[in-house]
Structures are given as C-alpha cells and as structure tokens.
C-alpha positions in Angstrom: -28.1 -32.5 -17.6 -25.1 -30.8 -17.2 -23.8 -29.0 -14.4 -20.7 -26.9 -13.2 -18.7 -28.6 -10.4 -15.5 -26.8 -10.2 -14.1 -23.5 -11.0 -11.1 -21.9 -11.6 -10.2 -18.2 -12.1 -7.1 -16.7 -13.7 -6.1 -13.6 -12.8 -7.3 -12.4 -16.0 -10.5 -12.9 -15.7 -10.6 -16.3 -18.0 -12.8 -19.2 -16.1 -12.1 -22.7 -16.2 -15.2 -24.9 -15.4 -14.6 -28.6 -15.4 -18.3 -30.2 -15.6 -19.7 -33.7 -15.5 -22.5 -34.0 -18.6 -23.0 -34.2 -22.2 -21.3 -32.1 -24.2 -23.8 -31.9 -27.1 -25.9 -30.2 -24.2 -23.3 -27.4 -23.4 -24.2 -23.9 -24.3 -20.8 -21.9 -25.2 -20.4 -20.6 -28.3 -18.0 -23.5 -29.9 -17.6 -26.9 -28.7 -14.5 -29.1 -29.5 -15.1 -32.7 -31.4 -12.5 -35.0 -30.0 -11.9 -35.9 -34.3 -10.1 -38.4 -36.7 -7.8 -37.1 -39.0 -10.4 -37.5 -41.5 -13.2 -36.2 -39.6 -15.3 -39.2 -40.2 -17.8 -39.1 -37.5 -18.6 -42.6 -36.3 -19.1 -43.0 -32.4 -17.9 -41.7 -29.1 -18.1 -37.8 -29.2 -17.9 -37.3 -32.9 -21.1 -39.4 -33.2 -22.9 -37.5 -30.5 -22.0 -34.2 -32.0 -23.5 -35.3 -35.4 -26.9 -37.2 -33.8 -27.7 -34.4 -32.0 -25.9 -31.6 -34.6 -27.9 -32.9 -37.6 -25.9 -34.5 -40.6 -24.6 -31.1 -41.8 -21.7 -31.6 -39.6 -20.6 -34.7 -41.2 -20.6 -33.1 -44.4 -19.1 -29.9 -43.8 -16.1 -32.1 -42.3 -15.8 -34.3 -45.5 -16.0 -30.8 -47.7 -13.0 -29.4 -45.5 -10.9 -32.5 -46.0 -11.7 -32.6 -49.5 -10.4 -29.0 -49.7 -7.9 -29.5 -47.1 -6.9 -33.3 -46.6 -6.4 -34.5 -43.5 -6.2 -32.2 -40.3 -2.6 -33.1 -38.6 -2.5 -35.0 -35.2 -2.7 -31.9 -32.7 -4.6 -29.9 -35.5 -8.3 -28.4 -35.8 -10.4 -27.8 -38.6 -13.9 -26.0 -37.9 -17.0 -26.2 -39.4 -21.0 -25.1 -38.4 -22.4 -26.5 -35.6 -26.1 -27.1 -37.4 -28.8 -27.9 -34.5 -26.2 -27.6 -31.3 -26.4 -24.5 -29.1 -23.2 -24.0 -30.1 -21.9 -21.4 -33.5 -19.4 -23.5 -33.9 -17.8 -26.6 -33.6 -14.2 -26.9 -34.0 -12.6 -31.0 -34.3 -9.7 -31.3 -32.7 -7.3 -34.2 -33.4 -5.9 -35.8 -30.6 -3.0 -38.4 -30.3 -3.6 -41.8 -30.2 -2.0 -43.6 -27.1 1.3 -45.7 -27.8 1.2 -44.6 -31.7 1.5 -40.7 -31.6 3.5 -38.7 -29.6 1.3 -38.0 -26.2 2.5 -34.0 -26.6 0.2 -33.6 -29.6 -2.6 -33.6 -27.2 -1.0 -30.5 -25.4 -1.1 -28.6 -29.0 -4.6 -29.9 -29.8 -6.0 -28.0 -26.7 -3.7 -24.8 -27.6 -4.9 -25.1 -31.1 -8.5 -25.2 -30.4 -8.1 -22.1 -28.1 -6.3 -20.1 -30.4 -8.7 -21.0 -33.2 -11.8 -19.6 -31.1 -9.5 -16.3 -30.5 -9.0 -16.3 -33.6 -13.4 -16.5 -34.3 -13.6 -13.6 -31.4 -15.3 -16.6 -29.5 -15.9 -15.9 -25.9 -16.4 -19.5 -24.7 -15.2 -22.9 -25.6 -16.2 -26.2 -24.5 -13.5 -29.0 -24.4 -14.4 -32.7 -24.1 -11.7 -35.2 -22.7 -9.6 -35.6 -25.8 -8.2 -38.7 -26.9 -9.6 -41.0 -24.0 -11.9 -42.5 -25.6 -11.1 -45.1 -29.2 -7.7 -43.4 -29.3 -7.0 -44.5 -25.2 -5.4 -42.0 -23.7 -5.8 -42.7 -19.8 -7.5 -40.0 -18.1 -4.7 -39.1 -15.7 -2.0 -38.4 -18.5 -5.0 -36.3 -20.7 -5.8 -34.6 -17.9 -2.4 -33.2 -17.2 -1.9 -32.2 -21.1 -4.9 -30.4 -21.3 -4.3 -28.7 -17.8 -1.1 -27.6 -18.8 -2.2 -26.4 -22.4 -5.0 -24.5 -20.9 -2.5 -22.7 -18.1 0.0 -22.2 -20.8 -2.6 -20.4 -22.8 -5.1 -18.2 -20.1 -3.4 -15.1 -19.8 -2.9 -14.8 -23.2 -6.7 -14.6 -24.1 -8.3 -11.8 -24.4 -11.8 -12.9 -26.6 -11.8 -16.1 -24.7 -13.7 -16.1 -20.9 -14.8 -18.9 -19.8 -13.1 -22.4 -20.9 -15.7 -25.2 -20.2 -13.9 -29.4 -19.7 -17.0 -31.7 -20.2 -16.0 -34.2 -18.7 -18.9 -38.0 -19.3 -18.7 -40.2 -16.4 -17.5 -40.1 -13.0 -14.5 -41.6 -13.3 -13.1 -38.8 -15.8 -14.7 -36.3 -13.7 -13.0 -37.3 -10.8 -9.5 -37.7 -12.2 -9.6 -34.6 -14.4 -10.7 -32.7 -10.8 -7.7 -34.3 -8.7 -5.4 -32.9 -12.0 -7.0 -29.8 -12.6 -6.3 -29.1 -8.5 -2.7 -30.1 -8.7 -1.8 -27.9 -11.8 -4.0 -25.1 -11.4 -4.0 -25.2 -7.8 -2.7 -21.7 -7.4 -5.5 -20.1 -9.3 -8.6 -18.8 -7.3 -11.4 -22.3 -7.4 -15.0 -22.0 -6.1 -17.0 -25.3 -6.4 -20.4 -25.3 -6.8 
C-alpha cells in the first residue's frame, strides 16, 4: 500500500510528496531505479523493479550498457518499464558512501529530473538513493536529494508532481524531518 504523508508545493505549481510504500506500487509516469553502474539488477530496489517489472527490464539495461557502457556515478540511463504502472523507468546511479564523492547523489536526482523533462513526463517517483548496498545514511541522502529537488522545482515546466518513496519508517521519518528543514518555506499540507 502506498500512501501520501506529506506535501509540499512550489510556487510553481510543482508538488513534492514524500510517501512511505513500495515503489514498484507507485503510479507516476517514470519511477527511478536506485542502479549500479552496470545496471545489473540484483536486490534492494533494482530487484523489486525487475520482479515485479518482468525481466524486460533487466535486458533492456544490459542492451543500453552494451551500446553505452557504463552509466557514470550521478548518471541515468532509461529504459521501458514492462509490467510497472509506470512508462518508464529511469536508473539512476548513486554514490557509494566513503568511496564516491557524496555530491554525485545531488546530480543523480538533478539528472533524473531533467531526463523526465526531457521525456515531457509529468511525474517522477524517486526512491531513497544510495541508502541501501551503497550506505548512504538517511540523514546525509536526505539532504542531497532535498536540495537537488529545490535546486531544480522552478525550473520545470513538464514536471508536476515529484513523488520520494520512501520503505520503512525509519527513512520516512528522517527524510520528513529533512524535507521540513530544507523546504520548510514552501507551502506543506499532510495528509
């Protein structure tokens, strides 16, 4: 089940919903894969996305490498999103904590945004990048993808409504206390 918790509003119109569920669940028209460099698909959300996506995701993502190579830390590649409510799903590579620099998470979000722009998308889910194998803490993601996201709002015009789908309580919570400090001056309604 997933459900929106908290909302926030730029002035622009643009929504930010930060939701406690499964992101394979979410309907917006792309979802972001929190992805390897190689998109191998193993466990954590990756995995998810290809259980419930069927198996065509998994080889789209080895055909893209293949004519590609690897996607850059704070990259994206896209492919189809086969079963998922989604049109697309677009694998964003995230840092890995203590080896990358922590930044490349900021560019990650702001890539994945500008990639859906650049589909005319008018939603995006985001999961929490990075937290999971790669061990980002929650605190420190949450504040890079806060700031991407702010950094990038006003600048969208296909883009309406950003979904964070956030798996647990503990990343709910913290990405909540973040997402209030940084985008505390935009308009919030729970629900």
């Amino acid at each position: 089940m997933v459900r929106v918790m908290v909302k926030f509003r730029f002035s622009n119109g643009v929504t930010v919903e930060l939701i406690k569920g499964d992101i394979t669940e979410v309907e917006a028209d792309a979802i972001v894969n929190a992805a390897n460099q190689y998109l191998e698909h193993g466990g954590g959300v990756a995995g998810a996305i290809v259980r419930k996506g069927g198996y065509v995701i998994q080889e789209e993502s080895r055909e893209w490498v293949r004519r590609y190579g690897p996607v850059p830390v704070g990259g994206v590649a896209v492919t189809g999103a086969g079963r998922l409510k989604a049109k697309y799903v677009i694998h964003a590579v995230g840092p890995r904590w203590g080896v990358d620099d922590p930044n490349l998470l900021h560019d990650a979000v702001v890539n994945s945004l500008r990639k859906a722009e650049e589909l005319n998308l008018a939603s995006i889910a985001l999961p929490a990048i990075s937290t999971g194998i790669f061990g980002f803490p929650y605190d420190k993601a949450a504040e890079l993808m806060a700031d991407a996201i702010k950094s990038m709002a006003n600048s969208l015009r296909a883009v309406r409504r950003i979904i964070v789908c956030l798996y647990g309580d503990e990343a709910y919570e913290t990405f909540t206390d973040v997402f209030n400090k940084v985008l505390g001056p935009v308009s919030q309604v729970s629900q």
